[in-house]
Phi, psi and omega in degrees: 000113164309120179322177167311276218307319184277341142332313188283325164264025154276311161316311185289290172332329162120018138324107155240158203255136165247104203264143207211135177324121188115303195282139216257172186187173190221165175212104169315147133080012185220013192049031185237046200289291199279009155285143152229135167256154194238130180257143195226163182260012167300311177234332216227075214252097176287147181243163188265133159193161213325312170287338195131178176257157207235145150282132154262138167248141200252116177086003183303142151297290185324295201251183168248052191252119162244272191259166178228137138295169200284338175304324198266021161246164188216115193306126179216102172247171199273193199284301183283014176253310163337311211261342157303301215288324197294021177029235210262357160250009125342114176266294202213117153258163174210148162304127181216160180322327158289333171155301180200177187202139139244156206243153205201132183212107175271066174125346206124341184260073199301144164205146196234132167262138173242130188197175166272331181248141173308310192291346179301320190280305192295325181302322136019263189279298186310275202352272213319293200279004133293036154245321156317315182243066227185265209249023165272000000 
């Protein structure tokens, strides 16, 4: 699972989360940095309202959290949502000297991200192409 902090330069980048049952998140900056939370339709619910959508926590106890809005969460998606969103320029992952590499091919232009954990390489290469379709 990819930290807070490289979530967060994925979101500055111009990621945005549709947020969907499974997906897990954090809410920075609330003294809740090391929770990860799972939206489920059991406790953990976004809802529609007027302002935008809200995460609800549904039965908590544990806090005094009944809702959050979603600016102030942050999307820690998982290894098969990294490697959908880089699509059809997905090449290849692989074992590499650091640990795993994906490999990419934009324009014609192959690059390979390198990291120790796979979702770290995959997040990786989405930076580069959102910073790619960033300044096209």
């Amino acid at each position: 699972m990819i930290g807070v902090q490289l979530a967060q330069q994925l979101r500055e980048a111009g990621l945005t989360w549709k947020p969907a049952l499974g997906d897990r998140f954090a809410i920075p900056d609330r003294d809740l940095d090391d929770e990860v939370f799972v939206l489920s339709n059991m406790t953990i619910e976004v809802h529609s309202m007027p302002e935008g959508p809200v995460i609800g926590f549904n039965g908590t106890t544990e806090w005094a959290l009944d809702d959050v809005e979603l600016d102030e969460t942050v999307w820690l998606p998982r290894e098969d949502q990294l490697r959908e969103l880089l699509g059809g320029t997905f090449r290849q992952l692989r074992r590499g000297t650091a640990g795993y590499e994906v490999l990419i091919d934009l324009l014609g232009e192959e690059r390979v991200f390198s990291a120790a954990a796979v979702d770290d390489a995959y997040a990786g290469a989405l930076l580069h192409l959102l910073a790619a379709a960033g300044a096209g």
